[in-house]
C-alpha positions in Angstrom: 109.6 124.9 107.8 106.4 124.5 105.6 105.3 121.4 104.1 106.4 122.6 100.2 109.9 123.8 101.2 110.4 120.5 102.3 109.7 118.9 99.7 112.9 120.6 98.1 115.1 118.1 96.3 117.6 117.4 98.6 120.8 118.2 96.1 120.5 121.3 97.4 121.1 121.4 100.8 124.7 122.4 101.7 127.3 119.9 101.8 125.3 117.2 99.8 125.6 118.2 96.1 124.8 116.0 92.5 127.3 113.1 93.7 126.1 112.6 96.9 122.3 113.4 96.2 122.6 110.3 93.3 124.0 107.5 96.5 121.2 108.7 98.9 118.3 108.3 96.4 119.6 105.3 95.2 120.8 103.8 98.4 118.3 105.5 100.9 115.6 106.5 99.0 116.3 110.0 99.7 114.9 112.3 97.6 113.8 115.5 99.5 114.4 117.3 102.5 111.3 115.5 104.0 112.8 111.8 103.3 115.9 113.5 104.8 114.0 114.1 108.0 112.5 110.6 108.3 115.6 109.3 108.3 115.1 107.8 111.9 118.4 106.4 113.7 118.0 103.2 114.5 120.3 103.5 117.7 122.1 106.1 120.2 125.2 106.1 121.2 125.1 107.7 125.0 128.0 110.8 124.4 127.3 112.1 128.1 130.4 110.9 129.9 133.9 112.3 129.5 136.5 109.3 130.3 139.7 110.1 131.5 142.8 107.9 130.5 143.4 106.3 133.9 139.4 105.3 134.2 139.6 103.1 130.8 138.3 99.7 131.2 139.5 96.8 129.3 136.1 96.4 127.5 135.4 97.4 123.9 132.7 99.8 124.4 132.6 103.2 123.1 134.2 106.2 125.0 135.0 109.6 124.8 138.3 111.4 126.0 139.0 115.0 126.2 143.1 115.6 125.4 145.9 116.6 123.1 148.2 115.0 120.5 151.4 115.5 121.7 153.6 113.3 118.8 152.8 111.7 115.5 154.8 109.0 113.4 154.7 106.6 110.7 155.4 102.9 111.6 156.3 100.5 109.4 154.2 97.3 109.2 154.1 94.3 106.6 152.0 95.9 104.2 152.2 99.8 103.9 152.4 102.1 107.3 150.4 102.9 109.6 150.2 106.2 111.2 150.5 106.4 115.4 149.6 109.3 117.4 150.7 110.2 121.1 147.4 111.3 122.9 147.4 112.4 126.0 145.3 113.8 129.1 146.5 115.1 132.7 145.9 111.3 133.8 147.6 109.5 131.3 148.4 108.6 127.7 146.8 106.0 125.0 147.6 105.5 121.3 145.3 106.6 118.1 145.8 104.3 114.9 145.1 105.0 111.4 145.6 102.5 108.8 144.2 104.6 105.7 143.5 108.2 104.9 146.8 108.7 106.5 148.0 111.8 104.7 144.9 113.7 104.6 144.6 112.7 108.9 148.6 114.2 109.3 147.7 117.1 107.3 144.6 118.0 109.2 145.7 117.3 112.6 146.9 120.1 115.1 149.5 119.4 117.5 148.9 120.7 121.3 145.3 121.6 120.4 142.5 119.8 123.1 141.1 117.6 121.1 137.6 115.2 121.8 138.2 111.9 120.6 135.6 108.9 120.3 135.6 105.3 119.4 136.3 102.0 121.0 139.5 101.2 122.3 141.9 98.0 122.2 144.2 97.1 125.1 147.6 95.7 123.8 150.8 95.0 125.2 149.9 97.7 128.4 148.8 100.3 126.0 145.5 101.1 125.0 145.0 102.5 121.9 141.8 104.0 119.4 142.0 102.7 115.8 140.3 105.1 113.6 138.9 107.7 116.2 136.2 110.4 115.6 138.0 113.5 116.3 136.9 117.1 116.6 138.1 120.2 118.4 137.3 121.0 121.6 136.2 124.3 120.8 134.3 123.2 117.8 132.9 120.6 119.7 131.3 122.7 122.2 129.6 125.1 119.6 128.2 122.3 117.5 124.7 121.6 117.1 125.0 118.4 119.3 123.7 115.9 121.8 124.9 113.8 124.4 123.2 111.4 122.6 124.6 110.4 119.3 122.5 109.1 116.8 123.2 106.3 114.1 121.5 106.1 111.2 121.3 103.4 108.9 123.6 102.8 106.0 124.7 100.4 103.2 128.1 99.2 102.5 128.5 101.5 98.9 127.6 104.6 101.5 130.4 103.7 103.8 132.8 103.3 101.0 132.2 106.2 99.0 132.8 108.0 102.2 129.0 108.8 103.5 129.8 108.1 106.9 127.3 107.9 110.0 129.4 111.5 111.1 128.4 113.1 107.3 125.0 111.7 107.8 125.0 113.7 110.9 126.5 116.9 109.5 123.8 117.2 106.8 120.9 116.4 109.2 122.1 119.4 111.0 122.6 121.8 108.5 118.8 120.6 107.0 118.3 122.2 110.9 120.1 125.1 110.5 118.1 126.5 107.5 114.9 125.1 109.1 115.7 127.4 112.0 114.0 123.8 113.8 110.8 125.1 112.9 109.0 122.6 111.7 104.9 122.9 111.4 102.8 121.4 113.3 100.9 118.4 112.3 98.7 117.6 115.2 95.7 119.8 116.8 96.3 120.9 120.4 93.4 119.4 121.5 95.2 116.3 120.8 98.7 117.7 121.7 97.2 118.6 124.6 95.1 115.4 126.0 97.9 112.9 125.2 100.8 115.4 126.6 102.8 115.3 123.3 105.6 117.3 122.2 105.1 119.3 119.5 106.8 118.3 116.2 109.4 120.5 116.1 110.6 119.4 119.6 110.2 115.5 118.8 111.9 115.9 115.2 114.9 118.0 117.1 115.3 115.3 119.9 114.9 112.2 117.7 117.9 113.3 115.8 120.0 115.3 118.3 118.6 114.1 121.8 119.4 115.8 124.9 118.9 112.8 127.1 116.8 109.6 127.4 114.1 111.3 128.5 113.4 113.8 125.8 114.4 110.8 123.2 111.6 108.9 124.8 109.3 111.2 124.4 110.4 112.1 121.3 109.5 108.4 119.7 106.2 108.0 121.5 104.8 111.6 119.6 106.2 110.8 115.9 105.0 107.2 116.3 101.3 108.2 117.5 101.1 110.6 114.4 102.6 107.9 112.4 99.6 105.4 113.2 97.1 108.0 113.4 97.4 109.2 109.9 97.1 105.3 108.7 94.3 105.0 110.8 92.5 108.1 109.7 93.2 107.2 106.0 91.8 103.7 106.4 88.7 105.2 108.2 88.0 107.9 105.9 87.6 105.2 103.1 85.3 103.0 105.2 83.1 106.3 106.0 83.3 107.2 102.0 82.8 103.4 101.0 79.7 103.6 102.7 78.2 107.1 102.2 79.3 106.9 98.2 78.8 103.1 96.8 75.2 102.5 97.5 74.1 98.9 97.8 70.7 97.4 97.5 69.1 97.6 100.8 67.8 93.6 101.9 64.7 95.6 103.9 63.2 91.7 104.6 64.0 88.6 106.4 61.7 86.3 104.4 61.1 82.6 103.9 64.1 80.9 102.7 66.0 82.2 106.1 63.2 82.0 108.1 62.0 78.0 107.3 65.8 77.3 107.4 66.2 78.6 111.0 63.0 77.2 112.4 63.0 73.7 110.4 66.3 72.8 108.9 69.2 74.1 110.6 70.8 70.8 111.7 72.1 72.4 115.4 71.8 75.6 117.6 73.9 78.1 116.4 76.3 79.7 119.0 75.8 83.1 120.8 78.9 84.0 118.6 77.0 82.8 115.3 74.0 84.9 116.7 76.0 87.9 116.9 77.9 87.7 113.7 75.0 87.3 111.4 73.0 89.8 113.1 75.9 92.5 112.1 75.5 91.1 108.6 72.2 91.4 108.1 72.2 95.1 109.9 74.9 95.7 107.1 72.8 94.3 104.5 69.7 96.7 105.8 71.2 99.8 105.4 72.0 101.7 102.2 75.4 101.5 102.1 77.2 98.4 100.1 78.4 95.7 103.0 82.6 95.2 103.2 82.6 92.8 106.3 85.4 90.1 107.3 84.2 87.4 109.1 87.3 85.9 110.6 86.4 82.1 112.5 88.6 79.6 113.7 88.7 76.3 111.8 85.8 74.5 112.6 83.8 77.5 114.4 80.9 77.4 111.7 81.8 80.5 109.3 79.8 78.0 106.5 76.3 78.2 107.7 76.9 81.9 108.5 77.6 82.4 104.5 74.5 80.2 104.0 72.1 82.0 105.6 73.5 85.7 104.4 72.8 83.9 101.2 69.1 83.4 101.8 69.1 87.1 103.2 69.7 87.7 99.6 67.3 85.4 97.8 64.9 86.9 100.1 64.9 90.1 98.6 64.9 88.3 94.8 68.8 88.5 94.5 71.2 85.7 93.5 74.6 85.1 95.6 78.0 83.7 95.0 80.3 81.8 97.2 84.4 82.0 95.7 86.9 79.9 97.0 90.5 79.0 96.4 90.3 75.7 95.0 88.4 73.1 93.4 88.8 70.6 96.6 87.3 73.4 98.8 84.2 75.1 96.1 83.3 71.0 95.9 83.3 70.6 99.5 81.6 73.5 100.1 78.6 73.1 97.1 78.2 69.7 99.0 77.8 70.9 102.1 75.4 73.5 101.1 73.7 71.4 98.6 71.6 69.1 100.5 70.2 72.3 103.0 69.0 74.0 99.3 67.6 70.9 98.2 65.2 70.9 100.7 64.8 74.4 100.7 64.0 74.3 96.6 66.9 76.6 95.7 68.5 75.9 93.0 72.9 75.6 93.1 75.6 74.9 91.0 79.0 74.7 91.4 81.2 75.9 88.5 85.5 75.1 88.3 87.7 75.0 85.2 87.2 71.5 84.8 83.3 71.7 84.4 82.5 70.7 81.1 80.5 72.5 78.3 77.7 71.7 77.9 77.1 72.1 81.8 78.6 76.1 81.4 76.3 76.5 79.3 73.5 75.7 81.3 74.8 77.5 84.2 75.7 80.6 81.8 72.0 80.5 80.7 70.2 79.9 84.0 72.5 82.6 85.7 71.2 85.3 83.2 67.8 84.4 83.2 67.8 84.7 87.0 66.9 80.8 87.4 70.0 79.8 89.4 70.0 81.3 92.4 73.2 80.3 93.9 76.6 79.6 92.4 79.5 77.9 94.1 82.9 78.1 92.4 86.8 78.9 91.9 88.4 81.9 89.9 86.1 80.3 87.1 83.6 82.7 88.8 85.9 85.5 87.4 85.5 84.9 83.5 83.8 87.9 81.6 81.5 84.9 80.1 80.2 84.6 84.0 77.1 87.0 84.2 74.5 87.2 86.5 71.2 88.6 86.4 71.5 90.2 89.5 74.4 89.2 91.8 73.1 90.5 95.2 76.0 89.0 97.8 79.4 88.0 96.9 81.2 85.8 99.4 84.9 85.4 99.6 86.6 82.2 101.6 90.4 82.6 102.1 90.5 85.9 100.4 94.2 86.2 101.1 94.8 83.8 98.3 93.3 86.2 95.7 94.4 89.2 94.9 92.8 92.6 94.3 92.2 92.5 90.8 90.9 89.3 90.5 88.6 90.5 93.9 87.1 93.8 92.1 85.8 92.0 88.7 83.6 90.3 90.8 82.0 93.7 91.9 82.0 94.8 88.4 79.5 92.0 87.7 76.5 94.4 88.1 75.7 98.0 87.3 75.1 98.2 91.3 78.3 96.3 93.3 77.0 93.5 95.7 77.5 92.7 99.1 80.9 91.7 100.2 81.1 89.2 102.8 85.0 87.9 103.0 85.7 84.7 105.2 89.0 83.4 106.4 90.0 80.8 108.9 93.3 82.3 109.4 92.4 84.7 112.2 94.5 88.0 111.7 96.3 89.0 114.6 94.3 92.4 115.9 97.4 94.4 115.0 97.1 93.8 111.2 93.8 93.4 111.4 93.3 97.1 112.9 96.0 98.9 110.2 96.1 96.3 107.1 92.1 95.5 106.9 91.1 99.0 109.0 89.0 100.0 106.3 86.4 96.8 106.3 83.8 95.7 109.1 85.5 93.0 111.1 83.2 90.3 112.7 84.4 87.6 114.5 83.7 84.2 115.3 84.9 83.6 119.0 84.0 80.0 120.1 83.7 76.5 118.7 80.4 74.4 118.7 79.1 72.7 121.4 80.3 69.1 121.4 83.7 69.7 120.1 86.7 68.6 122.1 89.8 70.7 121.7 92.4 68.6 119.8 95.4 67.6 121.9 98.4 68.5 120.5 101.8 67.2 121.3 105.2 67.1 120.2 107.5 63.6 119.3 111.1 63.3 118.3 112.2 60.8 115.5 113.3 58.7 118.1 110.0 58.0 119.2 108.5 57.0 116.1 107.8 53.0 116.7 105.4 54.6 119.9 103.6 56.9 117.5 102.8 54.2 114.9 101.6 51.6 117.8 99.2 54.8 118.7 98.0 54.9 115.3 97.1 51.4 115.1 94.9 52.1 118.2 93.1 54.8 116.6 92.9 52.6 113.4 91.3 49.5 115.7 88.9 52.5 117.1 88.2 52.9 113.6 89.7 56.5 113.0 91.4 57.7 110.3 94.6 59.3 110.0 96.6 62.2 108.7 100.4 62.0 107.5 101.7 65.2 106.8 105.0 66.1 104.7 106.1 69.7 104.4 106.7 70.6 100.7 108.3 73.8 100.4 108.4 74.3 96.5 106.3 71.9 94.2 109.5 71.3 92.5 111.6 70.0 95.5 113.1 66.4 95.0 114.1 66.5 98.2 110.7 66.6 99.6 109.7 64.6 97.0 112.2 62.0 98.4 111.1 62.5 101.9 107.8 61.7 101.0 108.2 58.7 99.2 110.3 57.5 101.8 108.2 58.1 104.2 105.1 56.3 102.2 107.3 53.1 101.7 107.9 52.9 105.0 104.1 53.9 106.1 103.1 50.8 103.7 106.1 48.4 105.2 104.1 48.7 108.6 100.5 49.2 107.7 100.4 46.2 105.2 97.7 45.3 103.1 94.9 43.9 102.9 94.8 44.7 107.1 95.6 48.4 106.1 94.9 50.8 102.8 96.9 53.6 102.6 96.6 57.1 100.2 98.7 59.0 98.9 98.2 62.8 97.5 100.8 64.9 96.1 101.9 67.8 94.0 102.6 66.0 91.3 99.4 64.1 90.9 96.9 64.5 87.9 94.1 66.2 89.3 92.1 62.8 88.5 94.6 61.1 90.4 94.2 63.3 93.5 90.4 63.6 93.3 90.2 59.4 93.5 92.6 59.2 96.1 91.0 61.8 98.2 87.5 60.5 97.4 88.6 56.8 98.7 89.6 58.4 102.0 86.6 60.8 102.5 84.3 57.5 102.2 86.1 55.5 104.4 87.7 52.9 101.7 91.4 54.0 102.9 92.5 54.4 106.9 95.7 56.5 106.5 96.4 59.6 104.1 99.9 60.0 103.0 99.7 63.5 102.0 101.9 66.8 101.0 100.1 69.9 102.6 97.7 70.4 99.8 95.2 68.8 102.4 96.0 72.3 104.6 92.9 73.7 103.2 89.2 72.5 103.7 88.9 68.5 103.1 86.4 67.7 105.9 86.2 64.5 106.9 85.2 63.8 110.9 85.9 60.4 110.9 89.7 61.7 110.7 90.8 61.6 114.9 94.7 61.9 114.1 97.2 64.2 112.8 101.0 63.7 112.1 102.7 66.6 110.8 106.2 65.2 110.0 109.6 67.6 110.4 107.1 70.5 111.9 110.2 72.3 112.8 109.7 73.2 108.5 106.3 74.7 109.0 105.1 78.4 109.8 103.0 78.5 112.7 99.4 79.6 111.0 100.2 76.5 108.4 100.7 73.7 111.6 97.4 75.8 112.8 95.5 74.9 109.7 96.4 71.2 109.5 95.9 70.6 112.9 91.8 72.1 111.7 91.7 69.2 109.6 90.9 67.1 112.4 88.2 67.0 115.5 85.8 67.7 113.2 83.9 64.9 114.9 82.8 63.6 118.5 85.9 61.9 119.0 88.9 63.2 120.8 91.0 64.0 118.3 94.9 64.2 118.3 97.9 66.5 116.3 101.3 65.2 117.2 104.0 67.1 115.5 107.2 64.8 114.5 110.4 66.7 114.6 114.2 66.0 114.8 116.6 66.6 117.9 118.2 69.8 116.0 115.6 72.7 116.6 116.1 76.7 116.5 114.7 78.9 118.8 111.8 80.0 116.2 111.0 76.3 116.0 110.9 75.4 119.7 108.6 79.1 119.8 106.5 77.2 117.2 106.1 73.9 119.0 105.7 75.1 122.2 102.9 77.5 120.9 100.9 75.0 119.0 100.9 72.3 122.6 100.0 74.9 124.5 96.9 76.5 123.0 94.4 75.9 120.4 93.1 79.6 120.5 93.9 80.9 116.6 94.3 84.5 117.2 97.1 83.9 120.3 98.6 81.6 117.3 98.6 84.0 115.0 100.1 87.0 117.7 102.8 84.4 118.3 103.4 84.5 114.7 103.4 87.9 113.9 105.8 88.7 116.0 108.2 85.6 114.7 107.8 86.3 111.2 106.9 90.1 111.1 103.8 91.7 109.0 105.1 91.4 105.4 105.2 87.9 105.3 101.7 87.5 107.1 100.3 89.4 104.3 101.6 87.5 101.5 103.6 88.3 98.8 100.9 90.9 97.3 100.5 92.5 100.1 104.1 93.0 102.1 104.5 96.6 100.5 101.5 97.7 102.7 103.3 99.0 106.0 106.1 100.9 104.5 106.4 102.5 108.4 108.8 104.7 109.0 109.3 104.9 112.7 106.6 102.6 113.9 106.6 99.2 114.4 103.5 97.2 114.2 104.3 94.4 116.7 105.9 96.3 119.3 104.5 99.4 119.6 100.9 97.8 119.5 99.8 99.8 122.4 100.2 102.8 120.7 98.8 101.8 117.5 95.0 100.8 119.5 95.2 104.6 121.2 96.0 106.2 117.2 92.8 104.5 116.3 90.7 105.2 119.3 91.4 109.2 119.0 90.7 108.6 114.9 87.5 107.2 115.4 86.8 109.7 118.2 87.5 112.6 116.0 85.6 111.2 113.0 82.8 110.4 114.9 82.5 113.9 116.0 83.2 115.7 113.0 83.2 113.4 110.0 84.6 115.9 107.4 87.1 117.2 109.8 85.7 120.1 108.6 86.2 122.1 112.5 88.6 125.3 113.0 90.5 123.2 115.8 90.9 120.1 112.9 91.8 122.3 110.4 95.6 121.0 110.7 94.5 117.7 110.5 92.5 118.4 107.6 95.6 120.3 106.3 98.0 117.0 107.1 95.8 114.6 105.9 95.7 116.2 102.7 99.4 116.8 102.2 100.2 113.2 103.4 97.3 112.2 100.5 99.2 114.6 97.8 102.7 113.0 98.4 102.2 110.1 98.6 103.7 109.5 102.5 101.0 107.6 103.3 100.5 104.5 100.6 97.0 103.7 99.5 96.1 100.7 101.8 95.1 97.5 100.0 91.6 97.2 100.2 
């Protein structure tokens, strides 16, 4: 059946008509015959085994029984009747119940006729009997286009109740058959069909919906969800190739001064054979002609800061000016600080610019941007305001890009005729999964290993109960002269419950950590910015030991003197977020410490959780571990969930497959970049139609 013919609505395929057309649109999202067909089961029922009476077991499962109905009655019961049927094979005899649909079931039935029944069965009173069975004629049955294996596909409650049943389901998929003669075209070159032993898709769309055995269902699964994956792949490098062959970027042909002096007199430590690598693919990136799109994805701590630095003086090298964007005020002034006093001795001139920044300061920065004077610019969304113009923005950098979104991320390449470099950072390492089909169309570069002289941070879990030991542990640290972390989840601004547990916990905090031996902060939510910034301020310089905090401290305060961590009720956080508070700390010499504080009630997801974070400190294993807890859409954020709208793949568990799709992608592309070949004509061909309707969604990118 051709691509076009399937793309026929589906109220015209017999036995669906207006009514039933309207509840699979609405409830399914059914619209054509093609939806129809990616209407995957989601499990089998195994209809190879013929029970006879006398071999029933007294277990619910489902069985079938070949026999005949001998004797039908109505029984009276305490509401309404029900109707009983006598069925019966050369073995022995069982009972079939119906408790609705009576009259139409005693009108349709035929007495003395074999029958094949199907359902579960009850055992009661030393009779089993079927409530509600699938029925069909023997002779009907063995004609029917049908499998041992019976598929069921998934449904809504309104479906079942206006009478779309899994069995109607089935009817229509195999009339859709019928007039598709199963011949379906192929979407997949031999070459490929060939190499990776697939079934060709007629074969695999027959026995994924009317499976013969296990076998053929097997490899059924494995073909569609390769071509699945490989067309998402495909897409996502297609627009890499086009990214870089159609928007141009200013070629950075020099490594001059500004880098050079920096490496050879100023940078404060050897970078790491990781650090070497990663800002070697940047600047090969900036070199060429093509505009850079790289992620740079680095552990907490693993020194993704200097990188930005010195891609920025890659830029001012070759008389361009460069941005650094990040999420919040806290974080732009932490970073402008840190970067601050390298420029200073470099002679480069930076500014930081946030929503707070006052007039008469804009304006300067405003001027000095145009006339090309300011040479870098540290700031938040600020960054983003039409008033914001550059005289030639060479290198945009992005930090925690997952909290923007994509608007907000292309007005900063509309800031020159010519869009900059694009350099995005983010210390939540993205399990390779995502990474490979949600960001496949950027350059990934990857920050593997932490600094020399950092100790991992121990991590380990406390109950409640142990709560007087923790604190004692604290005053140790505090004697050392550490500081300390206190944690409290907040899980909407608004909560007063958290609000509560907070407070409470504070009062208690200051009950044993009196003044003047002890000064304690506090930062939360609903703080004045003012408020916050003095609080956090006191704590940076020492002036306060322990900080009381809600998890706006999850992103970016650096402060190395910090050695301790408590994250209280960590049973309430996701994984990636315990991951990212636990950064906040070792950012010194010291041995550093997270202990998570939960109560005796945990779920299994929790324990996961806990039992992840003690055992490893390794973010991508984290973030694996999370993935597969929370699933892709929540990963991605809100903005960003409708990305894998899969149909039979799944992105966690069928990993394995995903990593060959994009090996045979980039293969293929690599050969023959246009797919422009006699044998990938059909992938030309698929690509295409999968383009013009939509099947495959436009990636975020």
């Amino acid at each position: 059946m051709n691509t076009n013919h399937l793309q026929t609505p589906i109220d015209y395929l017999k036995g669906v008509g207006p009514n039933r057309a309207d509840l699979l649109r609405k409830e399914l999202g059914i619209h054509t015959y093609q939806d129809l067909i990616n209407l995957f089961p989601n499990r089998y029922i195994d209809r190879t085994r013929y029970y006879k009476v006398n071999q029933l077991q007294r277990n619910s499962t489902e069985v079938q029984v070949i026999g005949t109905i001998t004797n039908l009655k109505e029984v009276a019961q305490k509401r309404g009747k029900r109707l009983v049927a006598t069925f019966q094979d050369d073995t022995g005899q069982i009972e079939l119940v119906w408790f609705r649909g009576q009259k139409w079931i005693r009108e349709s039935i035929k007495l003395n006729k074999q029958y094949v029944i199907f359902g579960k069965t009850n055992w009661y009173n030393g009779t089993f009997s079927m409530p509600h069975p699938e029925m069909e004629l023997l002779e009907d049955h063995e004609k029917s286009l049908r499998s041992a294996m019976q598929a069921v596909y998934p449904s809504t409650e309104k479906l079942s109740n206006k009478g779309i049943t899994n069995r109607v389901v089935h009817k229509i998929m195999q009339q859709l058959f019928i007039e598709a003669k199963s011949n379906f075209s192929e979407t997949i070159s031999v070459q490929l069909l060939s190499e990776l032993k697939l079934i060709s898709k007629s074969e695999a769309l027959f026995n994924i919906h009317f499976p013969k055995n296990q076998v053929l269902l097997a490899q059924a699964q494995y073909r569609l969800k390769f071509e699945e994956l490989f067309y998402i792949q495909l897409q996502l490098i297609i627009k890499n190739l086009i990214h870089k062959s159609k928007i141009k970027g200013f070629p950075f042909t020099k490594v001059g001064d500004n880098f050079n002096t920096f490496f050879k007199e100023y940078l404060p430590f050897d970078l790491t054979n990781a650090q070497k690598r990663v800002i070697k693919e940047i600047r090969q990136d900036l070199g060429s002609n093509a505009q850079m799109n790289r992620l740079l994805q680095g552990d907490v701590g693993s020194g993704k800061t200097i990188v930005a630095l010195m891609s920025m003086f890659i830029a001012l090298d070759n008389g361009f000016q460069a941005c650094l964007m990040a999420p919040t005020a806290i974080l732009s002034a932490q970073h402008y600080h840190g970067l601050q006093e390298y420029c200073n001795q470099l002679n480069i001139s930076i500014k930081i610019l946030v929503s707070s920044t006052n007039t008469s300061e804009r304006r300067k920065i405003h001027e000095s941007l145009e006339n090309g004077s300011l040479d870098i610019l540290i700031g938040t969304h600020a960054l983003l305001e039409d008033k914001v113009k550059f005289k030639n923005l060479g290198l945009a950098i992005i930090d925690e890009q997952h909290k923007f979104g994509v608007a907000q991320r292309s007005k900063l390449w509309k800031k020159n005729t010519t869009p900059p470099h694009i350099l995005i950072m983010t210390a939540t390492p993205i399990p390779r999964t995502l990474a490979m089909s949600v960001y496949g169309d950027l350059d990934m570069s990857i920050i593997d290993e932490l600094p020399p002289g950092r100790k991992p941070v121990k991590t380990v879990h406390r109950f409640d109960s142990n709560r007087l030991k923790v604190f004692r542990f604290i005053k140790d640290e505090i004697q050392k002269g550490r500081q300390i972390y206190i944690v409290y989840p907040l899980i909407q601004e608004s909560s007063t419950l958290d609000y509560k547990d907070l407070m409470d916990g504070y009062e208690s905090i200051v009950r044993d950590f009196s003044q003047p031996e002890y000064q304690v902060s506090i930062v939360h939510g609903k703080m004045k910015p003012e408020a916050k910034d003095y609080e956090m301020q006191r704590f940076v310089e020492g002036k306060t030991q322990i900080m009381v905090a809600t998890t706006v401290i999850e992103v970016g305060v650096n402060v190395p003197n910090a050695s301790v961590m408590i994250i209280e009720s960590a049973e309430r956080f996701g994984l990636s977020q315990l991951h990212q508070l636990r950064g906040r700390v070792g950012r010194g010499a010291d041995q550093s410490y997270c202990i998570l504080m939960t109560s005796h009630k945990l779920s299994n997801d929790s324990k996961v959780r806990l039992e992840t974070m003690t055992r490893t400190n390794d973010g991508f294993e984290i973030a694996e571990v999370d993935l597969k807890l929370r699933g892709p859409g929540d990963i991605m954020g809100t903005q960003q969930s409708g990305v894998l709208n899969l149909k039979i793949a799944d992105i966690i568990k069928d990993r394995d497959i995903l990593q060959h799709a994009r090996f045979y992608a980039q293969r293929i592309l690599k050969q023959d970049p246009n797919l422009s070949s006699s044998e990938n004509k059909v992938l030309l061909d698929t690509y295409k139609q999968l383009s013009k309707y939509k099947n495959i969604w436009n990636y975020i990118g």
